[in-house]
C-alpha positions, 0 to 999 in steps of 0.5 A: 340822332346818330342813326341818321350816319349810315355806318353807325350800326359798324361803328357800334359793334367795332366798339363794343368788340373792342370795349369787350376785350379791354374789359376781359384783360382788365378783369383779371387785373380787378381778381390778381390783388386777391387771387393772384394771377394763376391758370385758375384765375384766368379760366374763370374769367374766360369761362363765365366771360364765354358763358355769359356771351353766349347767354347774351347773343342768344338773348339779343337774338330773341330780343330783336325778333320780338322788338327790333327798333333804334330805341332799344339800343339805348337801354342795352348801352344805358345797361352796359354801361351801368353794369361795368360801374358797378365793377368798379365801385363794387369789386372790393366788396365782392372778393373781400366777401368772398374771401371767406370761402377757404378755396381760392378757385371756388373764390375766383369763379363766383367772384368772376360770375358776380362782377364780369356776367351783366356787362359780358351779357349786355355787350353780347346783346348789343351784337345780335341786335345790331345786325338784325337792324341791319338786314334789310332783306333776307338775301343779304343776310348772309352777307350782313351777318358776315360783315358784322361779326367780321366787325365786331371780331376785328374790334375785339383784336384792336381792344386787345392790343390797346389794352395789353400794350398800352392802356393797362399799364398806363392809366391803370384797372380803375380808370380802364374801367371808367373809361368803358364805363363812359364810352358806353354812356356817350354811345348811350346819349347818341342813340337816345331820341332828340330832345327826350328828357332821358337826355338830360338825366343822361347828361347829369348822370355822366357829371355825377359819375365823373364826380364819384369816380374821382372821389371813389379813387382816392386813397392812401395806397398807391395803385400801379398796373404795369404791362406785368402786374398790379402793384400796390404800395403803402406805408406800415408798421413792421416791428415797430418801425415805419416800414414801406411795402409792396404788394401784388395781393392783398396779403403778401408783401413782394418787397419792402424797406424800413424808412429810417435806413436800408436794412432788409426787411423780410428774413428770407432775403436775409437769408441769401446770405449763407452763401457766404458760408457755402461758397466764402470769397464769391464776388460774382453773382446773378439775380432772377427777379429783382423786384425793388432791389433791396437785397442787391442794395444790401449785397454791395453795401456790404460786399466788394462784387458784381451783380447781374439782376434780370427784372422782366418787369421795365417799370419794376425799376422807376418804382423802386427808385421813386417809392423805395429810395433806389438808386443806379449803383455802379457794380450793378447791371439791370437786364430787363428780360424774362429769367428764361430766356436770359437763361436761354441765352446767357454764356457768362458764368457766375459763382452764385445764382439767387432766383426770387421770381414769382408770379402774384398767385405766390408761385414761381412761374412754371418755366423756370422751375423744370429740369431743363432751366435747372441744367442751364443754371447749372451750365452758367454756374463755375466749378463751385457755383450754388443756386439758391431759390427762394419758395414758399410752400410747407415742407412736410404734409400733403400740401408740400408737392411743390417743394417735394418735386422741386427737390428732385428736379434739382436733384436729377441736374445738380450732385449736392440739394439741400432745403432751409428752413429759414424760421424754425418757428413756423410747424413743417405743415405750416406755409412758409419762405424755405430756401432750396440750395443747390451746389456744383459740389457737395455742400457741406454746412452744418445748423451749428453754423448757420447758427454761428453765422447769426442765423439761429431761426434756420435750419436744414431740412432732411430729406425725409422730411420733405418726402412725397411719393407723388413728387415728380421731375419737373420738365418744360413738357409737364410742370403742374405747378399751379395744380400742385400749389393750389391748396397753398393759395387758398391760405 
């Protein structure tokens, strides 16, 4: 047995720290193709995570003042183990159930206690547990006591940084979860008696899940966590054509192509081409996200330019070359960087500015939305240089904050804003892609020339219609961008 090995009791709680702080970070990978990735989603799992811990660590207390002997730890692993297996076969079950709660916080609180309360209290159990079979007499307590959660503390900071640097983005959510799902097993078997029958039900069992788990993991979709996000590729029909997509939730695609040629897919990308009206002649242009790349391809397809794209995402760039038939173009410069902080440090100057950069709950990141990266753009934009933002939001009613404070925030940095409307189909109510545009100098366009442009589904917006007595500037000190977006993510 391994209790005969002095240190073991150290060695599991190092373990179970470490193991608890991969399975938190991979949780929010298993709620992010849902849910998104907002602040709402994140507090859920770290409150019923803490919640369910501090459940734990009480119960385990108890537990070992009534029955403390080596023998138990095997069904708390055996547990453990079992309840982060049933994570993994059962994560798709439980959002998709939950999916018809017309609330996305609600949604992602109960999905949270559902799948991450057993194995937060049954790790939480083990800790307890463990030092109490480690005191031998009451003056050292103190000391043990110490020396275990110092432990166990010290594993949970090295689960961290291997979760977050390097297992998330290169084994992925699912095989994070089998991985801890085994470890708690083999720590399981240790701990069982020597020549138990337990034992070999044990063995059996670990060939059954390895089994399982393979079979359970195969599919059609391609699966793809990067150090940023979880991608999801798949082939579709769009318009009746074969038509491939990315996707960071369920319902939204991030980027997609057609596969019989390179023609853009989605109309907002589309769309980015009015600035050929604004501004005719611009060759030098600047991308703040750029996803696949499809609209840069499309740009120096057609166009004699420069464009500089910064992608925060390093593997965004392999997987749009080998899923979206990239390739490196000569007038094209890839930045890997956050959007932010190129702004922060760029001095080049561009004639236009697109930004198309969100996080996967379907809003922009706080950061690069405010007053203070509106007057950088500005700064890095020539005499006649427009910025054009791609956003989803309704245009008018309640849920419109967003688009509504937007507006002014851009309004307070740059002397011309104007919203588009980019399909004149949907109702203003309804939530949909609308472009804002902002200019250096007055921007004056017409609906009958966009029209004329081939652009007969978009419009321009007034400022009436998008009015909201509750929109404010946005600034890098208060940006509730996520508060203001809530009631869009729940559609």
């Amino acid at each position: 047995m391994i209790t005969r090995f002095r240190y073991h009791l150290e060695v599991l709680v190092f373990i179970t720290g470490a193991v608890l702080m991969i399975f938190e970070l991979a949780g929010s990978r298993v709620l992010s193709p849902y849910f998104g990735s907002s602040l709402y989603v994140w507090s859920s799992i770290i409150g019923v995570i803490l919640a369910f811990l501090s459940l734990g660590y009480y119960c385990g207390g108890k537990l070992a003042d009534r029955t403390l002997k080596f023998e138990i730890i095997w069904l708390i692993l055996f547990l453990a183990s079992l309840s982060v297996f049933l994570v993994l076969v059962g994560q798709k079950e439980v959002v998709s159930g939950l999916a018809i709660i017309n609330n996305n916080v609600l949604a992602a609180l109960f999905s949270s206690i559902l799948l991450f309360s057993l194995p937060s209290f049954f790790l939480a159990v083990l800790n307890p547990y463990a030092t109490r079979l480690k005191i031998k007499t009451v003056t050292d307590s103190g000391e043990v006591i110490g020396r275990m959660s110092a432990i166990s503390t010290i594993g949970s900071i090295c689960g961290t940084f291997l979760a977050g640097f390097f297992l998330i983005s290169a084994i992925g959510t699912n095989n994070i979860l089998i991985l801890i799902s085994l470890i708690l097993a083999v720590l399981m078997v240790l701990y069982l008696p020597l020549k138990s029958i337990v034992s070999f039900f044990a063995m059996i069992s670990i060939f059954v899940f390895f089994a399982f788990t393979y079979f359970l993991t195969q599919s059609n979709k391609i699966d793809i966590d990067t150090m940023y996000d979880r991608y999801t590729i798949f082939d579709t029909t769009i318009e009746g054509r074969d038509a491939r997509i990315l996707s960071r939730t369920t319902n939204t695609g991030e980027s997609a192509i057609f596969l019989d040629n390179k023609e853009l897919v989605f109309k907002y990308q589309k769309t980015y081409d009015i600035y050929k009206i604004i501004y005719p002649g611009a060759n030098n242009f600047l991308m703040i996200g750029g996803g696949t790349f499809s609209y840069p391809n499309h740009l120096l397809d057609n166009n004699d330019v420069d464009i500089d794209v910064v992608e925060i995402d390093p593997k965004m760039v392999s997987i749009a070359k080998n899923y979206f038939y990239f390739m490196d173009r000569e007038r094209l410069d890839i930045i890997i960087d956050d959007g932010r902080n190129f702004l922060n440090k760029n001095e080049k100057k561009y004639q236009v500015i697109f930004v198309d950069a969100f996080k996967s709950s379907g809003t922009i990141p706080y950061y690069l939305t405010t007053v203070e990266v509106a007057s950088r753009v500005y700064r890095q934009l020539d005499d006649k240089g427009i910025v054009m933002m791609n956003i989803i939001s309704p245009i008018c009613g309640g849920d419109n904050l967003f688009l509504a404070s937007e507006y002014l925030t851009y309004r307070a940095v740059f002397p011309s804003v104007k919203i588009l409307q980019i399909n004149n189909r949907y109702s203003c109510n309804s939530i949909q892609n609308v472009m804002l545009i902002a200019g250096k100098q007055d921007l004056i366009f017409s609906n009958t020339e966009i029209e004329n442009q081939g652009f007969k589904e978009a419009r321009v917006i007034s400022e009436n219609e998008i009015n909201s007595s509750d929109a404010i500037i946005l600034t890098d000190d208060f940006a509730p961008v996520d508060q203001f977006v809530k009631n869009i993510a729940n559609h």
